[in-house]
C-alpha positions as CSV (number, residue, x, y, z in Angstrom):
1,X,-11.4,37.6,91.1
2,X,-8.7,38.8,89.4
3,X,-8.3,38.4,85.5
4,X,-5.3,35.9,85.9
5,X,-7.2,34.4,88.3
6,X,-10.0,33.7,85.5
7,X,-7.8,33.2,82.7
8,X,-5.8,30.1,84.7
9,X,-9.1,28.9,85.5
10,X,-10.4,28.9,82.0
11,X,-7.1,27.2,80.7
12,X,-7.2,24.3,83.0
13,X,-10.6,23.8,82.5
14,X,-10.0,23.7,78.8
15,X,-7.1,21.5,79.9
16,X,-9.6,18.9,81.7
17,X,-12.0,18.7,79.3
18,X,-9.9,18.4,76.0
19,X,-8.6,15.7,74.2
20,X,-4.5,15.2,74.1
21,X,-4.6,16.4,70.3
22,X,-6.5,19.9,70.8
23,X,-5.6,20.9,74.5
24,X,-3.4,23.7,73.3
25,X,-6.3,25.0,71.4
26,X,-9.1,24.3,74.0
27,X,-6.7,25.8,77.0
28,X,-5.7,29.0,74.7
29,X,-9.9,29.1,74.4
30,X,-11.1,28.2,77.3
31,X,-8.4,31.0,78.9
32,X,-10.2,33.6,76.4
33,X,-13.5,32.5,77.8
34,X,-13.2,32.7,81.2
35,X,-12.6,36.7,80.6
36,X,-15.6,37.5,78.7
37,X,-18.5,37.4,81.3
38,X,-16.6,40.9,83.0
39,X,-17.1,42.7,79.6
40,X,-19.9,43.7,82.0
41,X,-17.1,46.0,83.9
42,X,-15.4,48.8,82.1
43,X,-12.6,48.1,85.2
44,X,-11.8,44.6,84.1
45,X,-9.4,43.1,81.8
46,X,-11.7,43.1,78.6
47,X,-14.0,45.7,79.6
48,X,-11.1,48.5,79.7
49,X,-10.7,47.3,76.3
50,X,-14.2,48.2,75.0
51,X,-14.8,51.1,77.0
52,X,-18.2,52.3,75.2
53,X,-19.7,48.5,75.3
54,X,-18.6,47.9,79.0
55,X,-19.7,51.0,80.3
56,X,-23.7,50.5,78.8
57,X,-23.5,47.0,79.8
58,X,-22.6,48.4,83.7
59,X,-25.1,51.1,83.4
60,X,-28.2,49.2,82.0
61,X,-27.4,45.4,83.5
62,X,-24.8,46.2,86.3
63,X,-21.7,44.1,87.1
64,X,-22.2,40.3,87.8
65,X,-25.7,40.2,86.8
66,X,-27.0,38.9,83.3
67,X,-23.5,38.4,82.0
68,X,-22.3,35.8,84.8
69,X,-25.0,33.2,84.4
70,X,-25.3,30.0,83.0
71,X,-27.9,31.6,79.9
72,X,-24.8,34.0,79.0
73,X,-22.4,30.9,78.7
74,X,-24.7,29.5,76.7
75,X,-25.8,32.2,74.3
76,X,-21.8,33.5,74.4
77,X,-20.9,29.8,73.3
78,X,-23.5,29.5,70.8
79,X,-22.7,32.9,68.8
80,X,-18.9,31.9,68.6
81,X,-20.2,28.7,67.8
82,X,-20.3,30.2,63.9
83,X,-16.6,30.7,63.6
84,X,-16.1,26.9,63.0
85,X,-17.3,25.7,59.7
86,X,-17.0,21.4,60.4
87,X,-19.5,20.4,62.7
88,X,-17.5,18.4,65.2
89,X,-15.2,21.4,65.7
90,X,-18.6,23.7,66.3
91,X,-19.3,21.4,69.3
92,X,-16.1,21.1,70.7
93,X,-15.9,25.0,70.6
94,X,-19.2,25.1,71.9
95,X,-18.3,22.9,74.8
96,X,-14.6,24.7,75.4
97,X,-16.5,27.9,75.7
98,X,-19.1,27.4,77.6
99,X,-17.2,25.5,80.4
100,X,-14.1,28.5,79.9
101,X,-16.9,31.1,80.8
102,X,-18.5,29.3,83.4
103,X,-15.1,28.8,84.8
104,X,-15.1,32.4,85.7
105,X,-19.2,32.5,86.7
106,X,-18.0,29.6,89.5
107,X,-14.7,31.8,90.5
108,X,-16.4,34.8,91.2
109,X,-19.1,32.2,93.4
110,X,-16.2,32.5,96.0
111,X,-15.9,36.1,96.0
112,X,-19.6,37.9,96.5
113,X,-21.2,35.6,94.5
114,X,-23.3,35.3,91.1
115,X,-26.5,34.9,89.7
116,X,-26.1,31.6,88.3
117,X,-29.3,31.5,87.1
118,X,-30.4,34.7,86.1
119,X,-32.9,35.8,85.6
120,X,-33.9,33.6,88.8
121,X,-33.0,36.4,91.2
122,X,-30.9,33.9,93.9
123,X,-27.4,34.9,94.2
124,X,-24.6,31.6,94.5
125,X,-22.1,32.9,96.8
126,X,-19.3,31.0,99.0
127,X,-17.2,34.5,99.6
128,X,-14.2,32.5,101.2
129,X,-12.0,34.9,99.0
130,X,-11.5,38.6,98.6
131,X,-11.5,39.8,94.8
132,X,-7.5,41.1,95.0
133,X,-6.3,39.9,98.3
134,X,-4.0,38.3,99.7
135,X,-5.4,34.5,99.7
136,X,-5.9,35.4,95.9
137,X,-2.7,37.1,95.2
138,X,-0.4,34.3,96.9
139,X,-2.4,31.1,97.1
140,X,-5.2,30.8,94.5
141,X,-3.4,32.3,91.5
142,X,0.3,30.5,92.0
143,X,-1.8,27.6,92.5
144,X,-3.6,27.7,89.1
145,X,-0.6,29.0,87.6
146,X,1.1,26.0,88.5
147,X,-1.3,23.7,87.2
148,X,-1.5,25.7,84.3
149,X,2.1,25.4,83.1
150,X,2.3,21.7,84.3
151,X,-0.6,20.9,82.0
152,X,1.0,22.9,79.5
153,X,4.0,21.3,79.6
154,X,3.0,18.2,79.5
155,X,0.9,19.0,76.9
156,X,3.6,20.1,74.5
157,X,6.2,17.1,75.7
158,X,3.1,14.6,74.3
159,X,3.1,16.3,70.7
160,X,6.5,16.5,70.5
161,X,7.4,12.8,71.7
C-alpha cells in the first residue's frame, strides 16, 4: 500500500479507538504510526527520509519481514511509550500506537501479505489489492480519505460546540 493509504488508516483507527476529548491527538498519532513499520524500505515515505537506517534494515531484515509484525507494534509502542510522563497518558499512547502500526501490518495483509507473527515464518496475505493500482488509487484511498475528514470534522465541530 501506499503511504496515504497507511496514514488514513492509522488516523481512523486512532479515530475509533479514542475518546471525543483526545481524538485529534490519537488520529494525528495513530496516522504517524501507521508509517513506521516501512522504515524497513528506503523507497517508502519514512524510509527515503532515513536513508542509512532504511537501507540496513532492507539489507539485513528485508522489506515486510520483522518490522510488519505484531512483536514490532509492540516493542515500537512500548519505546515511545517513554515520551509521556503521566501514566494514563503512557497507555493511551501505548494503545494509539500500537493499533496505528498495526493498522498498516493489516493493510499491507491485502497486498502480498505479512508476517504477522514473525518470527513464526507464516505469511497473512488476502492480495485482493495491488500496492499502487488502480483499486488503491480511486477506491481504497478516497474512501479512507473520506472517513478521515468526516471523523475529523466532526471531531473539531464537538470541541468547538
Amino acid at each position: 500500500m501506499l503511504w496515504r493509504t497507511h496514514f488514513l488508516g492509522g488516523v481512523i483507527t486512532g479515530y475509533l479507538i479514542s475518546e471525543p476529548s483526545n481524538a485529534l491527538a490519537a488520529m494525528t498519532i495513530g496516522g504517524i504510526s501507521a508509517l513506521l513499520p516501512d522504515i524497513d524500505s528506503p523507497y517508502s515515505y519514512v524510509g527515503s527520509r532515513l536513508l542509512p537506517t532504511a537501507w540496513a534494515l532492507k539489507l539485513t531484515v528485508g522489506h515486510r519481514g520483522i518490522f510488519h509484525s505484531i512483536l514490532a507494534a509492540a516493542v515500537i509502542a512500548l519505546l515511545l511509550m517513554i515520551v509521556p510522563q503521566d501514566l494514563l497518558l503512557k497507555q493511551v499512547m501505548f494503545v494509539v500506537v500500537f493499533i496505528g502500526y498495526l493498522s498498516h501490518i493489516l493493510l499491507d495483509s491485502l497486498s502480498g501479505g505479512t508476517y504477522l507473527l514473525y518470527p513464526v515464518p507464516i505469511k497473512f496475505s488476502v492480495s485482493i489489492i495491488k500496492t499502487g493500482g488502480i483499486i488503491e488509487k480511486l477506491v481504497v484511498v478516497p474512501v479512507l480519505l473520506f472517513f478521515a475528514a468526516w471523523f475529523f470534522i466532526k471531531t473539531v465541530v464537538s470541541l468547538l460546540c
